[in-house]
Each structure stands twice: as structure tokens, then as C-alpha cells.
TORVEXNU-453171 format. One line per 2 residues: number of its first residue (from 1); their letters; for each residue x, y, z of C-alpha. Coordinates in Angstrom, 3 decimals. Example, Ala and Ser with C-alpha at 12.3 -4.5 7.8 and 13.67 -1.06 7.14 Angstrom:
BEGIN
1> AS> 12.300:-4.500:7.800 ~ 13.670:-1.060:7.140
***
This chain:
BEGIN
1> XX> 18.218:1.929:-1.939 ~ 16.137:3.142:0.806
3> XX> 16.756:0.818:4.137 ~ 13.888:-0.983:5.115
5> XX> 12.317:-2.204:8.180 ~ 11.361:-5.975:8.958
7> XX> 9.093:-6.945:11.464 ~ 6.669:-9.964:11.952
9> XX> 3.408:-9.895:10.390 ~ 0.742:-12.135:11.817
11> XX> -2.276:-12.640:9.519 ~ -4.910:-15.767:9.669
13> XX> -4.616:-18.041:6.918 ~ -8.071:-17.233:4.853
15> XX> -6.601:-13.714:4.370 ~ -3.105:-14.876:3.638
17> XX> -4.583:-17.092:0.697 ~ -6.626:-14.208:-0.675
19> XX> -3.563:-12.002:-0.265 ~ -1.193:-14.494:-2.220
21> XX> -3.932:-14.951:-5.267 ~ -4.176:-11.219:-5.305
23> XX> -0.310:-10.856:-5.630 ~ -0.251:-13.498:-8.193
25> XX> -2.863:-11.721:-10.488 ~ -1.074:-9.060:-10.698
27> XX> 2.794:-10.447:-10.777 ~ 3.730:-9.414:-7.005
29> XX> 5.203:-11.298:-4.341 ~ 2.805:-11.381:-1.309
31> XX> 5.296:-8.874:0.189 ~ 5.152:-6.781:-2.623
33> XX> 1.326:-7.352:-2.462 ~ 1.361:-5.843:1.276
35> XX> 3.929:-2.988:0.531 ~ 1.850:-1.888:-2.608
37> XX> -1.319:-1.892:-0.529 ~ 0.200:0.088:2.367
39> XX> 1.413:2.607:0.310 ~ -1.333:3.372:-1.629
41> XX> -3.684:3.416:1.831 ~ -0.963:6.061:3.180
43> XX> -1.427:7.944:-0.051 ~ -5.324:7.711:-0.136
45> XX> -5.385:8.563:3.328 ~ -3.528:11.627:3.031
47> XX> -0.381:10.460:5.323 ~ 1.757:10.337:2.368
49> XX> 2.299:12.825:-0.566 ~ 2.875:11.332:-4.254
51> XX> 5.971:11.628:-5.642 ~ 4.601:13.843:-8.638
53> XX> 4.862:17.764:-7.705 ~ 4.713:16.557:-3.969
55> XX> 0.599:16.681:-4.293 ~ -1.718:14.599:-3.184
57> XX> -4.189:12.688:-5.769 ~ -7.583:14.635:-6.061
59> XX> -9.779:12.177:-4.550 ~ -7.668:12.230:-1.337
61> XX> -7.659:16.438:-0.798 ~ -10.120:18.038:1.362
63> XX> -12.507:20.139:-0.281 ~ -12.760:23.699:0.900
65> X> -15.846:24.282:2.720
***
């Protein structure tokens, strides 16, 4: 297992609630919730390659030009 980094995450309570109904409808912890959603910004973004064939999902590449 990969080690992982804590740190303090302040966050008003509106988006907390929103975040914890989110992770609920789809069987995540709030954590979970966060980690999923940082990830997959990194990947859309184009800060992270995807695990398959080290590319990065078509929507995210630049297109030549």
C-alpha cells in the first residue's frame, strides 16, 4: 500500500453536506468522495496519466494544431 499523506482540510459546512450526500449516492466515504474527485481532476487536467498504457483519456489530450 502506497503511504499516504494527511493534512487538514477546511471546507464550510453547505459544501461538506453536499459532499457527504454525494459520497453516500455512490457508496464512498466523504474521504473517499474527495480522493476520487481529486484524482479524476488530476487526470482530466492532464497532471496525471491513467494507469491503462500510461495514456491520457481522449478528452484530456491536446489536439494538434
Amino acid at each position: 500500500m502506497k503511504d499516504k499523506k494527511s493534512f487538514v482540510l477546511r471546507i464550510d459546512q453547505a459544501a461538506y453536506q453536499l459532499l457527504e450526500k454525494w459520497a453516500a449516492d455512490e457508496f464512498r466515504s466523504v474521504n473517499g468522495q474527495i480522493e476520487y474527485l481529486l484524482q479524476r481532476a488530476l487526470i482530466e487536467s492532464g497532471r496525471k496519466k491513467t494507469k491503462e498504457q500510461g495514456e491520457m483519456p481522449a478528452k484530456s489530450r491536446k489536439q494538434p494544431g
